[in-house]
N, CA and C of each residue as an Amber inpcrd file, in Angstrom:
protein
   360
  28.9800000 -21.7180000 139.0410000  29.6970000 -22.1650000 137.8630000
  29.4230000 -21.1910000 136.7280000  30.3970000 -20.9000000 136.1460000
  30.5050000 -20.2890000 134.8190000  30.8750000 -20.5950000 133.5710000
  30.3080000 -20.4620000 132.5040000  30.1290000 -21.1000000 131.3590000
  31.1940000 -20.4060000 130.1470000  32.2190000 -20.5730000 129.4670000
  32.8550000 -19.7080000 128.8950000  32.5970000 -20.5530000 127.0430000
  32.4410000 -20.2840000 125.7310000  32.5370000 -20.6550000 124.4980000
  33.3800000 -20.5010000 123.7970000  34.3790000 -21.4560000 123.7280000
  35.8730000 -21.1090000 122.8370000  35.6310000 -21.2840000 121.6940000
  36.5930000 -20.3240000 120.7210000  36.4400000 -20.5000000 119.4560000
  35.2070000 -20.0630000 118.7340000  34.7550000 -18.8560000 119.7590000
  33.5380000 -18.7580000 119.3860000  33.8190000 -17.8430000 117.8800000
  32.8470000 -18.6250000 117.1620000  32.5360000 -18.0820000 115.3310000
  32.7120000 -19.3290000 114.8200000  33.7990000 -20.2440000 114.9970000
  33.8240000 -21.3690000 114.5100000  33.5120000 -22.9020000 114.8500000
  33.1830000 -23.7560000 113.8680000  32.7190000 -25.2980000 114.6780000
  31.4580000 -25.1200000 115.4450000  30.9400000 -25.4670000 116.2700000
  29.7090000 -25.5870000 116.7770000  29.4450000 -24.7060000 117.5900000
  30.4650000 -23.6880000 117.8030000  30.4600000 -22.0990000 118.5650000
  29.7160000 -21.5460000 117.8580000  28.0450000 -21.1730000 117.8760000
  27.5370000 -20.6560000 116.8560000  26.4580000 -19.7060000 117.4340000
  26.0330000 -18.8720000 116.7340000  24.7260000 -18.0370000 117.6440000
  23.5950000 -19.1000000 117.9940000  23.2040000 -20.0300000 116.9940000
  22.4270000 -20.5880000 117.6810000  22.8950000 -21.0360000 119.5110000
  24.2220000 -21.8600000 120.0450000  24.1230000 -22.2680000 120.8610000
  24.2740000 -21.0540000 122.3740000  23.9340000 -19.7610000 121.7900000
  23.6490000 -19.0310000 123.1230000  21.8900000 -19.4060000 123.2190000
  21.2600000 -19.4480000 122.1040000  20.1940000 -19.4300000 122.4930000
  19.3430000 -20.8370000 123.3710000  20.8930000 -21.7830000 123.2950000
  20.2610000 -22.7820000 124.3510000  20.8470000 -23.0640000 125.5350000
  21.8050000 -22.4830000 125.9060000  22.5870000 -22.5840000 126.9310000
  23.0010000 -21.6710000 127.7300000  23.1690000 -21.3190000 128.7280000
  23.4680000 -20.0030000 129.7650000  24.8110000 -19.5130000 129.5190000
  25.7610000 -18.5500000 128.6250000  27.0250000 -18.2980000 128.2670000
  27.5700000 -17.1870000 129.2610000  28.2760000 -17.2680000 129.6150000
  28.9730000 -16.1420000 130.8580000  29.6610000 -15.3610000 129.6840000
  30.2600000 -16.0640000 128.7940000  31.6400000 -15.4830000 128.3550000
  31.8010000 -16.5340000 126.6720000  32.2960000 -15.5310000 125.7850000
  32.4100000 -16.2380000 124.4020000  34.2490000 -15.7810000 123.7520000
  34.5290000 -16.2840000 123.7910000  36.1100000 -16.1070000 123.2590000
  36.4570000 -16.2740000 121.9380000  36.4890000 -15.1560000 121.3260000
  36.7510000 -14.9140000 119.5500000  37.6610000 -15.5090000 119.2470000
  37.4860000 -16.5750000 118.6170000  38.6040000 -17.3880000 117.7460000
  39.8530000 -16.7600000 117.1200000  41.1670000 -16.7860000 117.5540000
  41.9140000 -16.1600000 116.9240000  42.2240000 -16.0190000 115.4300000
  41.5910000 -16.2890000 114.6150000  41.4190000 -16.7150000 113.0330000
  41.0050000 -15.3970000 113.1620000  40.0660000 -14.9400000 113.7790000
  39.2340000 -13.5030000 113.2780000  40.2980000 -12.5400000 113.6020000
  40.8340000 -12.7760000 115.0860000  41.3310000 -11.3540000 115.7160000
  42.6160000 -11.5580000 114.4700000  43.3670000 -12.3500000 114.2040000
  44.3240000 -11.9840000 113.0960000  44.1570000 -11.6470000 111.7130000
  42.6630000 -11.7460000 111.3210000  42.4980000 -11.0680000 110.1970000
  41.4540000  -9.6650000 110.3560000  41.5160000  -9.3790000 111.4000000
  40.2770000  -7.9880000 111.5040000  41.5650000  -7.0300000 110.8310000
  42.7690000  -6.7170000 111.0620000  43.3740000  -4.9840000 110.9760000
  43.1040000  -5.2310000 109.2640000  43.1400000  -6.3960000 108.9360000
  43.1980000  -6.2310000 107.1960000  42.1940000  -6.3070000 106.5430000
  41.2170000  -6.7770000 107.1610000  39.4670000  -7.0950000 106.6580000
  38.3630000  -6.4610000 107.2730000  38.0530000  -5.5280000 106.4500000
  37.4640000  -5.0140000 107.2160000  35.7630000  -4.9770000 107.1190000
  35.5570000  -6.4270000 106.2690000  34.1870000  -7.1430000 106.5140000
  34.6840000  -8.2620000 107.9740000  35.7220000  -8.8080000 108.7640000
  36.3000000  -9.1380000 109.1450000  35.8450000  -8.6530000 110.7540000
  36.3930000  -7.0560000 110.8220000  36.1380000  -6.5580000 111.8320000
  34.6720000  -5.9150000 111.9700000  34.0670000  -6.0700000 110.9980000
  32.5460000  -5.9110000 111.2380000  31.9970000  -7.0740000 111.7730000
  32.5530000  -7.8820000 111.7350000  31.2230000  -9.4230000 112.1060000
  31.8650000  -9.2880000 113.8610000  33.6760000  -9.0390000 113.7510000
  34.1420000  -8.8850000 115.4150000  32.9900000  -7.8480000 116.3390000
  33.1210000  -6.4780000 115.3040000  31.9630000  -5.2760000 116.1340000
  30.6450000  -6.1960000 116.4870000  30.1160000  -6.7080000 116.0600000
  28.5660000  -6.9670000 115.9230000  28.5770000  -8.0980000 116.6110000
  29.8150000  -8.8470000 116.9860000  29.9340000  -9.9670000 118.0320000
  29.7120000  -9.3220000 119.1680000  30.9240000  -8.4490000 119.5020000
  31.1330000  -7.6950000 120.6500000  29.5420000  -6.7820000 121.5280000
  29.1590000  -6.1790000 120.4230000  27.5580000  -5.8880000 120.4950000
  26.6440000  -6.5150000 121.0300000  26.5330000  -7.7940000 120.2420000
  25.7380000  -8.8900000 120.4320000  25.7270000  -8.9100000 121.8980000
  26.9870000  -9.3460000 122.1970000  27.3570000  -9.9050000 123.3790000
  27.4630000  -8.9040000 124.6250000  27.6820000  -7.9460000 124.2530000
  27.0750000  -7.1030000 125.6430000  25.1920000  -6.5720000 125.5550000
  24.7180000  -7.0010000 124.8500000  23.2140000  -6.5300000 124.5640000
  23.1010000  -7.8800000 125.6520000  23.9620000  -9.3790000 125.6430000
  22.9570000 -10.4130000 126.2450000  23.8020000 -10.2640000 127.1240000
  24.8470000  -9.2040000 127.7120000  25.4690000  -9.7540000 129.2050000
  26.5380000 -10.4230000 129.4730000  26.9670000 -10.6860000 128.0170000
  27.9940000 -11.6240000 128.2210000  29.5220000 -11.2430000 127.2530000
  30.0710000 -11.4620000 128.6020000  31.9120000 -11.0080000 128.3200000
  32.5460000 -11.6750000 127.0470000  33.1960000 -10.5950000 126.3240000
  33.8590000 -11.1550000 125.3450000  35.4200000 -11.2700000 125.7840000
  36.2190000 -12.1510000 125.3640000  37.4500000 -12.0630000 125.1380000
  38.2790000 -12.4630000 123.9230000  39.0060000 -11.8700000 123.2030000
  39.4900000 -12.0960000 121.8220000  41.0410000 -13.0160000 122.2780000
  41.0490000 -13.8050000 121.3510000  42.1840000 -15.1370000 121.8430000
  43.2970000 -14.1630000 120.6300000  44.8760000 -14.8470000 120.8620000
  45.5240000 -14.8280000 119.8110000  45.7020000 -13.2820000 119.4820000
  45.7810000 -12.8140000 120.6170000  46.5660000 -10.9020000 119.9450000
  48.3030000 -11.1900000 120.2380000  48.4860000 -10.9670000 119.1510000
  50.3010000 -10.6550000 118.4840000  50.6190000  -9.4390000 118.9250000
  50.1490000  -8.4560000 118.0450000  50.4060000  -7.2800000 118.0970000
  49.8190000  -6.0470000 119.1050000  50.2920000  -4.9290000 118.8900000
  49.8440000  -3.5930000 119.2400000  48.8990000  -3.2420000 118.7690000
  48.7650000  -3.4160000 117.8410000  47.9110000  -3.1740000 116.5520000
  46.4500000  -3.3110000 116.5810000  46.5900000  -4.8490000 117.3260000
  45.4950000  -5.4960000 117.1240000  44.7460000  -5.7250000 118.2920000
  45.5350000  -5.1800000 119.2600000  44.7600000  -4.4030000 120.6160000
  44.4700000  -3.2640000 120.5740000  44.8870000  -2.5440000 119.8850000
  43.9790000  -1.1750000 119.4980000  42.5420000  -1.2730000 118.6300000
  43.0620000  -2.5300000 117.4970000  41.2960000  -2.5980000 117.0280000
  40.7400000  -3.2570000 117.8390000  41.0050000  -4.1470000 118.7270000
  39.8430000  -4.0700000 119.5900000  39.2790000  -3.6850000 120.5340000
  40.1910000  -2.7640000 120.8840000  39.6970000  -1.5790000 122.1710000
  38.8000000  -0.8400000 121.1820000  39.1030000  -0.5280000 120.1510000
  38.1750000   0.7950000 118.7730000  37.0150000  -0.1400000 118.9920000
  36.9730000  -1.6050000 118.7210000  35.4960000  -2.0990000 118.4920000
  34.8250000  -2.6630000 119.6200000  35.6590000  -1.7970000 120.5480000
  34.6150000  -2.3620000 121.9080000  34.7600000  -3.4660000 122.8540000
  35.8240000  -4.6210000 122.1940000  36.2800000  -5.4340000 123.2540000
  36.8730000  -5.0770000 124.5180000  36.9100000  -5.6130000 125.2550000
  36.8910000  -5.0210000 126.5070000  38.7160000  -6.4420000 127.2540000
  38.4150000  -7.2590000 126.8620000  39.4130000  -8.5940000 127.2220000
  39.7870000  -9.1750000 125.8610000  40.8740000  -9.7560000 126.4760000
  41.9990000 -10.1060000 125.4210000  42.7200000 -11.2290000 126.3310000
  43.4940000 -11.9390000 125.4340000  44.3880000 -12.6760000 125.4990000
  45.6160000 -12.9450000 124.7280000  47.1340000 -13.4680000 124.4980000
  47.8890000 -13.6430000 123.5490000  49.3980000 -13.6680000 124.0830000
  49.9940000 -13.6070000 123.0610000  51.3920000 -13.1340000 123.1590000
  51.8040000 -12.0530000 123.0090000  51.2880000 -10.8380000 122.7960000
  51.2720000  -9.6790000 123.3440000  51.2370000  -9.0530000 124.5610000
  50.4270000  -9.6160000 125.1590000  50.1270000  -9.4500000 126.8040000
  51.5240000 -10.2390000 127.8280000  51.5620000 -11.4770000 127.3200000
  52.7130000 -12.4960000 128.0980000  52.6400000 -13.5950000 127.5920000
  53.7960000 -14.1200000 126.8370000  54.5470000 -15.2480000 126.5760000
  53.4490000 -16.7930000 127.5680000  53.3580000 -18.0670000 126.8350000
  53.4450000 -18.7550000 127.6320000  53.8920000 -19.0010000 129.0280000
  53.5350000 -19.5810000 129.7860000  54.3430000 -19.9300000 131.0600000
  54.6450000 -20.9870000 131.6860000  55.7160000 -21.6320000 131.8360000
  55.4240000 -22.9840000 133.0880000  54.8950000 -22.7550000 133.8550000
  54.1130000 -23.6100000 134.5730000  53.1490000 -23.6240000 135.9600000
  53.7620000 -23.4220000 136.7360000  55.2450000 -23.6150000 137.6220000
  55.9870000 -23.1260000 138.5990000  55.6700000 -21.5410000 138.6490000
  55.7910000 -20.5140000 137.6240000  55.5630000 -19.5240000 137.2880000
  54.7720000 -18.5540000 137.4470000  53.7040000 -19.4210000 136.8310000
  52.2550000 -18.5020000 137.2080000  51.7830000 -17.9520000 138.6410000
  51.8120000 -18.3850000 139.5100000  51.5550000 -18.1820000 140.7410000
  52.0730000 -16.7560000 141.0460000  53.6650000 -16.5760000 140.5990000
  54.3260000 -15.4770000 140.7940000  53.9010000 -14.1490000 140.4390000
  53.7430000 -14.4390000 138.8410000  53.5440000 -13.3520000 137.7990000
  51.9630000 -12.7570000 138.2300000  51.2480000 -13.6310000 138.5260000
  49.4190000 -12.9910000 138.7770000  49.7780000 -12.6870000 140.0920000
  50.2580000 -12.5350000 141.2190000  50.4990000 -11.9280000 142.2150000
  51.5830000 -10.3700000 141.7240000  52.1540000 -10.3000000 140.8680000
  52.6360000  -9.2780000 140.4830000  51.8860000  -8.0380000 139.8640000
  51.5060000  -8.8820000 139.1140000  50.0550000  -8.6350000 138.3220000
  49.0890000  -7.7840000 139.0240000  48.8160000  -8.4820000 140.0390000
  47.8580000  -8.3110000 140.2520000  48.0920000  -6.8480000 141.2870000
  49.5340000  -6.7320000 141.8710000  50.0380000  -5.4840000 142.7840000
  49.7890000  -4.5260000 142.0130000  50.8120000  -4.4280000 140.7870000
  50.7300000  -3.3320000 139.8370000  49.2180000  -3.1130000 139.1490000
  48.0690000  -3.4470000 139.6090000  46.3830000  -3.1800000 139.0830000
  45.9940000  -2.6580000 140.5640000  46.8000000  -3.2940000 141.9000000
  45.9130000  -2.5740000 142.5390000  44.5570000  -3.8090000 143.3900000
  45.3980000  -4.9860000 142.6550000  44.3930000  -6.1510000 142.9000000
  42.9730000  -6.2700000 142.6910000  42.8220000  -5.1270000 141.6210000
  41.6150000  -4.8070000 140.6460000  40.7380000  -6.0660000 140.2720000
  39.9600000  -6.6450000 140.6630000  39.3380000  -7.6910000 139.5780000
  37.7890000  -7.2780000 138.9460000  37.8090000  -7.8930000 137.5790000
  36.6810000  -7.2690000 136.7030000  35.8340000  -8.5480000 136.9430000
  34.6410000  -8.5360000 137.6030000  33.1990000  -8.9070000 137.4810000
  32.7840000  -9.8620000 135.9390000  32.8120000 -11.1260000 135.8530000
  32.6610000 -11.9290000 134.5130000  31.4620000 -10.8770000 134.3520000
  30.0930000 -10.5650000 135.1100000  28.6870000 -10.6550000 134.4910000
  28.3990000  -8.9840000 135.5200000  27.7700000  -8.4260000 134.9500000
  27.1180000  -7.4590000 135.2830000  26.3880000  -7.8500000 136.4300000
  26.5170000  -7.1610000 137.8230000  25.6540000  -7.3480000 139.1310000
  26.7160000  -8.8100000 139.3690000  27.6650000  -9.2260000 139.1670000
  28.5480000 -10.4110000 139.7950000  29.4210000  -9.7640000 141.0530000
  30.2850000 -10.6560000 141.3660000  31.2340000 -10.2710000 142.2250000
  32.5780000 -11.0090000 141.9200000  33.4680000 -10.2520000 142.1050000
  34.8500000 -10.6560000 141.4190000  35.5110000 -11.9260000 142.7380000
């Protein structure tokens, strides 16, 4: 089992609760990723998340990318995963099945490892 923290920065997503619980994975609240290209005390707390979080091992993914834009600042600050409407639109569930088998041809059926020394 793997442990993922949504919304992490806000509500009870907080540094304290890595230090009591085993986190695979912390997912940046989209509040931040839409204000990092313009704040750029903003995208310092994103860098020093991203940091954080590979110093303890654990995968970041930024929620809520719109733009081009804003997958470039976070490739610049080191995020590594993403999510949004940039990448792909919502989907009905009939759907999905299709598109991640497509997906997954055009990568090569690549899969990335949640944790360092894991297996995909």
């Amino acid at each position: 089992m793997q442990l993922a923290v949504d919304d992490f920065g806000t509500g009870y997503s907080s540094l304290k609760f890595l230090t009591r619980v085993h986190v695979d994975e912390v997912k940046i609240d989209r509040s931040f990723v839409a204000r990092m290209v313009d704040s750029p005390d903003v995208a310092t707390i994103l860098k020093a998340t991203v940091d954080l979080a590979g110093d303890l091992g654990i995968r970041v993914v930024a929620e809520g990318v719109e733009t081009a834009e804003q997958k470039t600042t976070l490739v610049w600050l080191g995020c590594q995963s993403a999510q949004g409407h940039y990448f792909y639109p919502p989907l009905p569930a009939e759907k999905i099945t299709s598109v991640l088998i497509n997906l997954g041809r055009a990568t090569g059926d690549v899969m990335t490892p949640w944790r360092q020394g894991a297996t995909a």
